[in-house]
C-alpha positions in Angstrom: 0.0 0.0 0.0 3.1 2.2 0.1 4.1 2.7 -3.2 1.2 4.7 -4.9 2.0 6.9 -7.9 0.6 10.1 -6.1 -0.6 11.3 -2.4 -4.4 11.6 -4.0 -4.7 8.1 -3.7 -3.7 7.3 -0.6 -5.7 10.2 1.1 -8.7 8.8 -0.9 -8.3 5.3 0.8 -7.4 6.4 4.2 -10.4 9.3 4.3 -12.7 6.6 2.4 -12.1 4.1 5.3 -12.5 6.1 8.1 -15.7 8.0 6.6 -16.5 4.3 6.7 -16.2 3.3 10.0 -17.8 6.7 11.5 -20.6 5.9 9.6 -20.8 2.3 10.9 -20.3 3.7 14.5 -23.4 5.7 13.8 -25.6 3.1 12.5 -25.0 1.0 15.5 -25.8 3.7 17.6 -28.7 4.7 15.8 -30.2 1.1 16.0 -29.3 0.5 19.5 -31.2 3.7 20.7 -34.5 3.0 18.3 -37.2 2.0 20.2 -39.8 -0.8 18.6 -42.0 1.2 16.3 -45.5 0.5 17.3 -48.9 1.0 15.7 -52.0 3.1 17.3 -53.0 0.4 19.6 -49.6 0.0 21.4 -48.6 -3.3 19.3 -45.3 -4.0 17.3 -45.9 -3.1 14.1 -45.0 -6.1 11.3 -43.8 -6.2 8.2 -47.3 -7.7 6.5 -45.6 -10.7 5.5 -47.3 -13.9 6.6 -46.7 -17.0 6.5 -48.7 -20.4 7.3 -51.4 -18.4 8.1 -50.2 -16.6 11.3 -46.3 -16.4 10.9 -45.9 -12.5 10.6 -42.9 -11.0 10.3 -42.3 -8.3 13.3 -40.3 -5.2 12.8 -38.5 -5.3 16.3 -34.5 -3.8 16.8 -31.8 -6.1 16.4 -30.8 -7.7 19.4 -28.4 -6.4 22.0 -26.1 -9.4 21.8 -26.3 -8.5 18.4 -25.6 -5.2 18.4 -22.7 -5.7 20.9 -21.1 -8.1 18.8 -21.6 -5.6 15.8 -19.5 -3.1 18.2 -16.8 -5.1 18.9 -16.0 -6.2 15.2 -15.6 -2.4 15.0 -13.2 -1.9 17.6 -11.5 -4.9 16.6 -11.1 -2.7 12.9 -10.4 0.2 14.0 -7.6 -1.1 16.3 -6.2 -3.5 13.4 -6.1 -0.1 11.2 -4.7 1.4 14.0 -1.6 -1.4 14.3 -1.2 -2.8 10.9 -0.8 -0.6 7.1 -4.6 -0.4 6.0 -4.8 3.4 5.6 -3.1 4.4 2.3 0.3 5.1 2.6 0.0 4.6 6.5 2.3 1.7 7.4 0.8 1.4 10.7 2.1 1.1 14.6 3.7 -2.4 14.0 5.3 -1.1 10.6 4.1 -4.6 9.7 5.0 -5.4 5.7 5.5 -8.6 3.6 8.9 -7.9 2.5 9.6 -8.0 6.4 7.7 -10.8 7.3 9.3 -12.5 4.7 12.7 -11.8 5.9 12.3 -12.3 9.2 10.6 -16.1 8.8 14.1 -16.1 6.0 16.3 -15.2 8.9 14.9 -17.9 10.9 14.6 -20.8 8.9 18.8 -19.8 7.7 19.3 -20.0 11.4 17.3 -23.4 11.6 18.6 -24.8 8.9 22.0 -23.4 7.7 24.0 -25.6 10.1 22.4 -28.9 8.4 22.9 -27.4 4.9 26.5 -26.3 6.3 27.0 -30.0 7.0 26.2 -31.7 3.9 27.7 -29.2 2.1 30.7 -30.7 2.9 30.3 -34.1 2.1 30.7 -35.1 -2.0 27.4 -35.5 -3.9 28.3 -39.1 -5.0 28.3 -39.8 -1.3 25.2 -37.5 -0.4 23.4 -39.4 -3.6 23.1 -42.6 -1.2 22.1 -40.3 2.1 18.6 -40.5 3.0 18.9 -37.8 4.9 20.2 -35.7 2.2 18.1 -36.6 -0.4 14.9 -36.4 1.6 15.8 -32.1 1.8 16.5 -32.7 -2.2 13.5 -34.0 -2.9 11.8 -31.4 -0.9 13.7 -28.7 -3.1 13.2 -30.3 -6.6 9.4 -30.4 -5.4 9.3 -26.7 -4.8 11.7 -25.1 -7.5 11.5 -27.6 -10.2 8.5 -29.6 -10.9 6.9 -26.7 -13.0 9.4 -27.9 -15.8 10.7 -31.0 -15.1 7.5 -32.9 -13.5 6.9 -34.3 -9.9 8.5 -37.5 -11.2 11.2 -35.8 -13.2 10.8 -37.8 -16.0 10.4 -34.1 -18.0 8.3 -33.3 -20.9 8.3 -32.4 -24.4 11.2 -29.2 -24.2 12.0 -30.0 -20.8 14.4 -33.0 -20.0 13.7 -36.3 -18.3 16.4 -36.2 -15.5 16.2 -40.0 -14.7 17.2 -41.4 -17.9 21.6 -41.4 -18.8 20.8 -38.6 -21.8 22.6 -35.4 -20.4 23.0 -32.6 -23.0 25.6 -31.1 -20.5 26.8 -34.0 -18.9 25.4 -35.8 -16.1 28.4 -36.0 -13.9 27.9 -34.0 -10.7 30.2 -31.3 -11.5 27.9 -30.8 -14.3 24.6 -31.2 -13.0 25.7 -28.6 -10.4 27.0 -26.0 -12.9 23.6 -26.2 -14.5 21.7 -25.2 -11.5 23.9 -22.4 -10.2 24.6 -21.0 -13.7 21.4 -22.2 -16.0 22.2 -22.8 -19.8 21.1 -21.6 -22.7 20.4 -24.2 -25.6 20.6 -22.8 -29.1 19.7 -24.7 -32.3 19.9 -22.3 -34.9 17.0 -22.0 -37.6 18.4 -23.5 -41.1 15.3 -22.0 -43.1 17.1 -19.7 -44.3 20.0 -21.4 -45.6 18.8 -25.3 -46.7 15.6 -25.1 -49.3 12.8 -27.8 -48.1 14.5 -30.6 -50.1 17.9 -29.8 -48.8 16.4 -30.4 -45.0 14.1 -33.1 -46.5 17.4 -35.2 -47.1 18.9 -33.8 -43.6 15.9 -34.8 -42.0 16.2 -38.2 -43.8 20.1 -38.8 -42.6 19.2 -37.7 -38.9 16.6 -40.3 -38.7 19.2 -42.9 -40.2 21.4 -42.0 -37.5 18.7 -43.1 -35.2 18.9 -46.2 -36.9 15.3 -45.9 -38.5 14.6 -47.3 -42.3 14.6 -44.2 -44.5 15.4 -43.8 -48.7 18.8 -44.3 -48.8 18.9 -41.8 -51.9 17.2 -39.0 -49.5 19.6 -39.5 -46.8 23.1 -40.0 -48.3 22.7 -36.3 -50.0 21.8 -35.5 -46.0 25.0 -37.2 -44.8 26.6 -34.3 -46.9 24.6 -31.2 -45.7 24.8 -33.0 -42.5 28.5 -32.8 -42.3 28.8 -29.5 -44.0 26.3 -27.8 -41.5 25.5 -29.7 -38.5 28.8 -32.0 -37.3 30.0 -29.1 -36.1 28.0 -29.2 -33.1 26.6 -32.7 -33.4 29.9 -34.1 -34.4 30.8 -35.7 -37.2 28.9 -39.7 -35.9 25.9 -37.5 -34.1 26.8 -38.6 -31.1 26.3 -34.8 -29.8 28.9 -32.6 -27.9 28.6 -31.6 -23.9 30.5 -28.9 -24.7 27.8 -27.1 -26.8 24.4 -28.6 -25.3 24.3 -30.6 -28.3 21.9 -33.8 -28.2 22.8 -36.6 -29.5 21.4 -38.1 -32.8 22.0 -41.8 -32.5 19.7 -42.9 -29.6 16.0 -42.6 -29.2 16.0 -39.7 -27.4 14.2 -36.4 -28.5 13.6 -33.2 -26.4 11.4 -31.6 -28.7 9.9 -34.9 -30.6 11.1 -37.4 -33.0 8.8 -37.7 -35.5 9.6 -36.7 -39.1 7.7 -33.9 -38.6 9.5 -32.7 -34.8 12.9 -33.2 -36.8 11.7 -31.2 -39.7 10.4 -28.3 -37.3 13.7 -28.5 -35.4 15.9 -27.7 -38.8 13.2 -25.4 -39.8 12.2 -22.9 -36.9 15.8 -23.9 -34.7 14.9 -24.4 -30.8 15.6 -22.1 -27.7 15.9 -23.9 -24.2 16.2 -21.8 -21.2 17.1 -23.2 -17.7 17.6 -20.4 -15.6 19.8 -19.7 -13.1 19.3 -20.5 -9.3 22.9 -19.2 -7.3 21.2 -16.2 -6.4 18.0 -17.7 -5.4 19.0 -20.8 -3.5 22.2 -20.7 -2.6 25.2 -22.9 -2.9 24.5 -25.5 -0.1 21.2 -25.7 -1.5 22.2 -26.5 -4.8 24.5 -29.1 -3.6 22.1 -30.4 -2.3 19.8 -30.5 -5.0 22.5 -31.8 -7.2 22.4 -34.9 -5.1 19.4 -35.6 -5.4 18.8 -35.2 -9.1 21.8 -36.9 -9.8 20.6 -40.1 -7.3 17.7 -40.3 -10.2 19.8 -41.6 -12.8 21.9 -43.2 -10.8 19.7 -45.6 -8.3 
């Protein structure tokens, strides 16, 4: 509620909510003062709604219990306005904010946990990887930071890799795994639609499936195997048995990030792929992270 863009509208909160209240105060008072309206005769007048024949509706005053409960949600707001930021820019007696809540229940659960963090931290990932200790905190962090991508069961989806499978793109040593998560990556695979005309990536696309050891037109896929080398070995290497060095998947097994139909392969050499995995040093932490490395690497290594 502190950062408005002008004064105006915090004035027009605080003096709205406090018009508010006063006028609340009033009503109550007004309705605990009234008196039951009666007719000539001395009776409480009704409403002249009736029901089952002789169920009339009366129209008495609320009831004091009523009433009294009505007064002390009031106080109860007016001293919660009083304590904690509801008027405008006001940030109240207890300065109370989210930011600070937030760093203070940070503050404690560092204190709480840092000295078991502090301790595995220590200890080599390989040996963490077999700690079920360790990887009950990993699992806990790959539940809240990584799921959205990678799945609860991490076997990934179609972009987003399965991380209990032996297919790393950067390498699946820890070492690797762990320079992934502090640092991200950023896969490239450039778009070749501007350079190959359809046939040209018709025959690529031919070759990469042979490499994959599919049954393809051996005519289609040999004039591949030379834009394939000319173009893509670079990164793929020269067999296609891809290059850690560069993020490069490899060609020869079943395994496809994006797809591998005909038609996934063709939109790969088409349209080129971005994969983003971002960075999470800042946001968890080293001893965290090792952590975390642990466990993902005990996936593919149970």
């Amino acid at each position: 509620m502190a950062d408005f863009t002008s004064n105006i509208w915090s004035w027009f909160i605080a003096l709205t909510t406090i018009a508010s209240v006063i006028a609340l105060f009033w009503l109550v008072f007004v309705l605990s003062t009234s008196k039951k309206p009666t007719n000539s005769d001395g009776e409480v007048e009704t409403m002249g709604h009736v029901w089952d024949d002789n169920l009339e509706e009366y129209n008495n005053p609320l009831p004091r219990w009523w009433l009294y409960l009505f007064v002390g949600t009031l106080v109860w707001g007016v001293g919660y306005l009083i304590y904690y930021p509801g008027l405008g820019a006001y940030a109240g007696v207890g300065e109370w904010s989210q930011a600070g809540q937030y760093e203070e229940e940070k503050q404690t659960a560092e204190a709480k946990y840092g000295p078991i963090y502090e301790k595995f931290q220590a200890m080599d990932v390989k040996q963490l990887a077999s700690n079920d200790e360790a990887l009950k905190i990993g699992e806990s962090l790959y539940s809240s930071y990584c799921t959205t991508c990678h799945g609860s069961d991490a076997r990934g989806a179609r972009g987003f890799p399965n991380l209990r499978d032996n297919d790393w793109l950067y390498g699946g040593e820890p070492e690797n795994i762990k320079t992934t998560l502090l640092n991200g990556r950023q896969g490239a695979m450039p778009a070749w639609s501007e350079i190959l005309n359809s046939d040209e990536i018709f025959n690529v696309t031919s070759y990469v499936e042979q490499l994959a050891g599919r049954e393809v037109d051996n005519k289609h896929a040999s004039l591949g195997k030379q834009l394939y080398a000319t173009n893509c070995a670079m990164c793929h290497g020269a067999e296609g048995k891809g290059n850690p060095m560069f993020g490069a998947p490899n060609l020869t097994d079943d395994i496809w990030l994006y797809g591998g139909s005909q038609k996934k392969i063709t939109e790969s050499i088409v349209g080129g792929r971005n994969g983003n995995m971002p960075a999470h040093k800042e946001f968890l932490g080293e001893a965290k992270i090792h952590l975390l490395t642990a466990y993902i690497y005990s996936l593919s290594n149970e």
